[in-house]
Every structure is written in C-alpha cells, then in structure tokens.
C-alpha positions as CSV (number, residue, x, y, z in Angstrom):
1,X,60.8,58.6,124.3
2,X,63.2,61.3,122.6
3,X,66.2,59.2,124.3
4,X,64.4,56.0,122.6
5,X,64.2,58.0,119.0
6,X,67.4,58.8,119.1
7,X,68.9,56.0,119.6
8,X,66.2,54.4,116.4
9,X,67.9,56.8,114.2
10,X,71.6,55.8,115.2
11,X,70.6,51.9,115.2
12,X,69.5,53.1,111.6
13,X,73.0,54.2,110.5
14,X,74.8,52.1,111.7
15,X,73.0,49.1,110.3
16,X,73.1,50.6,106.8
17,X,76.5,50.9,107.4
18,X,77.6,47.3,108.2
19,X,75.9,46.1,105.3
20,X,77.3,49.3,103.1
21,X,81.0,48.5,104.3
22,X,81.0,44.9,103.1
23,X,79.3,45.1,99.9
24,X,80.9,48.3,99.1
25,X,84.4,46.8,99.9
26,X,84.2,44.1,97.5
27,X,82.8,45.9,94.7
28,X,85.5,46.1,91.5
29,X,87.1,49.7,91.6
30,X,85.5,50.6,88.4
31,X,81.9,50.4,90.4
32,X,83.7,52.4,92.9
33,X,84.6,50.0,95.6
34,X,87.9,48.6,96.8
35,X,88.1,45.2,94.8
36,X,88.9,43.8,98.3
37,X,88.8,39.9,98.9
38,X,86.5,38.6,101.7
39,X,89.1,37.4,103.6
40,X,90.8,41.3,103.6
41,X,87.4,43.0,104.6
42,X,86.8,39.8,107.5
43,X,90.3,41.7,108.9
44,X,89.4,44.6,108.8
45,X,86.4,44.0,111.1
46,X,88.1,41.3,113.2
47,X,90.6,44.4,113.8
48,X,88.0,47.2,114.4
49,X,86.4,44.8,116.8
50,X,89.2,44.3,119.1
51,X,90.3,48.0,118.7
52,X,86.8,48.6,120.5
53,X,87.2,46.2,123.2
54,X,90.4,47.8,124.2
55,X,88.2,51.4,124.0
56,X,85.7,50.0,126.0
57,X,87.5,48.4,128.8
58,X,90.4,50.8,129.1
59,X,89.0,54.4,128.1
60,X,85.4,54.6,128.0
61,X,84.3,55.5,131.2
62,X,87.0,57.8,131.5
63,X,85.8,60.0,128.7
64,X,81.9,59.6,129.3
65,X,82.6,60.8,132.6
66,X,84.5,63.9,131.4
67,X,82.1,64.7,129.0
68,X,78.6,63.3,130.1
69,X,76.7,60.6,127.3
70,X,74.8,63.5,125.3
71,X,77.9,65.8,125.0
72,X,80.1,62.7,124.3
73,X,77.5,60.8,121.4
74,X,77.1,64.7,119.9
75,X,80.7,65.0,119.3
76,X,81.0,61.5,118.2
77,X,78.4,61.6,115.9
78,X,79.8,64.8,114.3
79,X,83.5,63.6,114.2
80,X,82.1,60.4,112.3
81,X,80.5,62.6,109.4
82,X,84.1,63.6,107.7
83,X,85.3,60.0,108.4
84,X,82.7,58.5,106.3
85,X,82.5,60.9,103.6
86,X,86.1,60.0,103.1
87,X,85.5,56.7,102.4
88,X,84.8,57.0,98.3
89,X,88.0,59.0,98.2
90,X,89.5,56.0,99.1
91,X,89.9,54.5,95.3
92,X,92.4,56.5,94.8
93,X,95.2,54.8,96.9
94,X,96.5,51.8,96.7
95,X,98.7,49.3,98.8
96,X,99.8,50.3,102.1
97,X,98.3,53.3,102.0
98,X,95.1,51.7,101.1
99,X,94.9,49.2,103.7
100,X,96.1,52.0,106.7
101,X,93.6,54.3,105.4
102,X,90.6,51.5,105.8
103,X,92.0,50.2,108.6
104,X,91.9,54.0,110.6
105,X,88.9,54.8,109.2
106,X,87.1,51.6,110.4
107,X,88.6,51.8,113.0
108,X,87.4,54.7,114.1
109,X,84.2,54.7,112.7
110,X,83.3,51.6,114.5
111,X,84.8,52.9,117.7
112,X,82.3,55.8,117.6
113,X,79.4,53.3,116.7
114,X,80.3,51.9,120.1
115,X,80.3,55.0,121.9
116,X,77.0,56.3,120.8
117,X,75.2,53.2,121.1
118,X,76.5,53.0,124.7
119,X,75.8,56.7,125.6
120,X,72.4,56.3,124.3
121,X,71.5,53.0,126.7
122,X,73.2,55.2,129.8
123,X,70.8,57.9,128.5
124,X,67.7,55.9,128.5
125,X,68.3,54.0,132.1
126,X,69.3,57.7,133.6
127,X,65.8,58.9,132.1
128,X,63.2,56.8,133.9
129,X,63.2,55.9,137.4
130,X,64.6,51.9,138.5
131,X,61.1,50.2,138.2
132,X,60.4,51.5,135.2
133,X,64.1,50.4,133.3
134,X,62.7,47.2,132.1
135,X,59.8,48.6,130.0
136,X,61.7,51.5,128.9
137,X,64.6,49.0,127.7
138,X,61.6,46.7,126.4
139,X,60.2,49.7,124.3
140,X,63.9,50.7,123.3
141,X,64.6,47.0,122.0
142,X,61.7,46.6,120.0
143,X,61.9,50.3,118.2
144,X,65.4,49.5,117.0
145,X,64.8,46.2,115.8
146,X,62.5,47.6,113.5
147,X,64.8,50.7,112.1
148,X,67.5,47.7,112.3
149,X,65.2,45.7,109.7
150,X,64.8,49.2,107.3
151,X,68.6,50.0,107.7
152,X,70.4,47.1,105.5
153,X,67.6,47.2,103.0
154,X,67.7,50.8,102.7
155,X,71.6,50.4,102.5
156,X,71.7,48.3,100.0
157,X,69.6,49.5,98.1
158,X,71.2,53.0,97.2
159,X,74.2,51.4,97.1
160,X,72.5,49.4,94.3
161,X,71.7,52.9,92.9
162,X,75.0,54.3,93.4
163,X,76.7,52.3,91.4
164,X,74.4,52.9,88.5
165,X,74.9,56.5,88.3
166,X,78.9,56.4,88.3
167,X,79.2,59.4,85.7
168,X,76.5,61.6,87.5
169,X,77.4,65.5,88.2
170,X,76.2,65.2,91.6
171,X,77.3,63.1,94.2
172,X,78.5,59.9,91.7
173,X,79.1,56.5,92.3
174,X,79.3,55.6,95.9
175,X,79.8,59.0,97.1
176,X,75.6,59.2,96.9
177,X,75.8,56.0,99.9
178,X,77.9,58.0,101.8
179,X,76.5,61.2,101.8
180,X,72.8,59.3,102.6
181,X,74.7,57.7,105.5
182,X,75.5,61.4,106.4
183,X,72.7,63.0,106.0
184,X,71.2,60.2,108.6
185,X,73.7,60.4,111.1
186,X,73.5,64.6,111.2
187,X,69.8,64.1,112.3
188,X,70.9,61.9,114.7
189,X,73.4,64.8,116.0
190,X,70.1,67.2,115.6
191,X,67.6,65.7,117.7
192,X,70.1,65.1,120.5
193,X,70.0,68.9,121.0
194,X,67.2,71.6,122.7
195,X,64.2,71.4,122.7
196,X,64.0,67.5,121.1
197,X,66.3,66.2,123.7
198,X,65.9,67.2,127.3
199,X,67.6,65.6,130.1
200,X,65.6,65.2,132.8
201,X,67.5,65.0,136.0
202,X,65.9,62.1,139.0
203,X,66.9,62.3,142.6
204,X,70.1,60.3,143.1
205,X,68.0,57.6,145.3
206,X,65.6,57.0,142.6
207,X,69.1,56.3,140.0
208,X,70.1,53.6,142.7
C-alpha cells in the first residue's frame, strides 16, 4: 500500500505537469509563458518522447540495476525539482537559446517521469508475492486514475491563478505553478524514505 501511494502522488505530478507544459507554453510572454505555436510545443514532446524510448531500451536496466528502483526514483525525483523550477526563468531567453533550453529541460524531465513511473511498477510487483500481482496492479490502476483525474484540474487551475498575480512579491506569475509542482514531487521523494516506505524482501521462488 505505501508502494501504491507513492506512486498516486507521482501519477499526480506528473499529470499536472503535462497539462501545465502545454498551456503554459503557449501563453503570451507577458502572462509569463513562452508565446510558443502549437506546432513548436507538439516537437518538443514528439522529441522528449523518442529521447525516452532510446532511455528505455538502451540504458534503463543498466542503471536500475546499479542503483535498485527506490534509490534510482529518489534521485530522480530530487534531480527533477531544480529542472522544473527553472522553467519560469526561461522568459528570459530567446531563439536558440530558448528552444535548447526547453528542449533539455523536457527532455529530461520527461525522461525522469519515465524512470519513476517504471521503478514504482518494479516496486509494487517486487512487494507482493506472484498470485497476488494482479490485484495489487488492479488496486494500483484504479488509485492513479483517480489522482490522474485531480492532477490536470488542479494544474490548470493554479496556473489560472498564476497568471493573475504576475506582480505578486512572492512566488509571481508562473513561478507559483512551478513551485506547487515542487512542493508535490518533494513529498513524493519523502514518503519513499523510512519508516513510510519499507521494502519488504520475498524469497526468490516466490519473485518467480
């Protein structure tokens, strides 16, 4: 259950986040977005997608074996809090710079979307024995379609906000989203930590 409630929180990020990107992308700069066309933010994902494929297939299990899936979604969890809250800075460039600065960053932040969502799943299948995957999974499934229903709502919603308090002393404009997006993903990196997150180790015939 703390594998399953973990992985709610996550699915809760990064659902804000997809529907953050996109909207924020294509708001005019002076709303503090990017003034991107469709088309330029449909590349950028179209990019970050294939940039996790080639992850995936060629250096995945590499690293998750080197590090193990709680150690490896921790550190990816951490390393995507100073990407994100990057992201308003972002205004400021223009051009090249701009679009290799979004590219990277989606890169990368989709990349460790990837990696935690997988980690999580190896998590969750390591924690119960084989009869007992499919209700597990079943369970799993159904929690994170609900935080996946709150998370582009909730998204767009203080994005919405954000751009209504563009002049505030703390955290203006869109660096309110992206600080919330934050603040999220750090509980995430919490609860997969002593004494909420305990791996329980199985025999090795009962893995099989």
């Amino acid at each position: 259950m703390s594998s399953i409630i973990v992985y709610c929180v996550f699915s809760l990020h990064d659902n804000a986040y997809s529907e953050v990107f996109s909207l924020w992308a294509v708001s005019p700069r002076w709303l503090g977005g990017l003034n991107f066309t469709t088309n330029s933010v449909g590349n950028v994902l179209v990019v970050s997608g294939f940039a996790i494929i080639i992850f995936q297939l060629g250096l995945y299990q590499s690293i998750q074996k080197t590090c193990g899936p709680v150690s490896l979604a921790r550190i990816s969890g951490v390393l995507s809090i100073p990407i994100l809250q990057s992201y308003p800075f972002m205004t400021m460039l223009s051009g090249f710079t701009l679009y290799a600065a979004i590219y990277i960053a989606s890169i990368l932040n989709n990349v460790i979307i990837e990696i935690i969502t997988t980690c999580l799943l190896i998590l969750q299948n390591r924690a119960v024995e084989q009869q007992q995957r499919g209700i597990a999974n079943s369970i799993s499934m159904t929690a994170m379609s609900a935080f996946r229903v709150i998370g582009p709502a909730a998204g767009g919603a203080i994005l919405t906000s954000s751009q209504k308090r563009l002049n505030a002393t703390f955290l203006p404009g869109t660096h309110l989203i992206f600080f919330s997006l934050n603040v999220v993903e750090g509980l995430g990196v919490l609860l997969t930590f002593k004494p909420f997150l305990t791996i329980k180790k199985l025999p090795l015939e009962l893995l099989k």
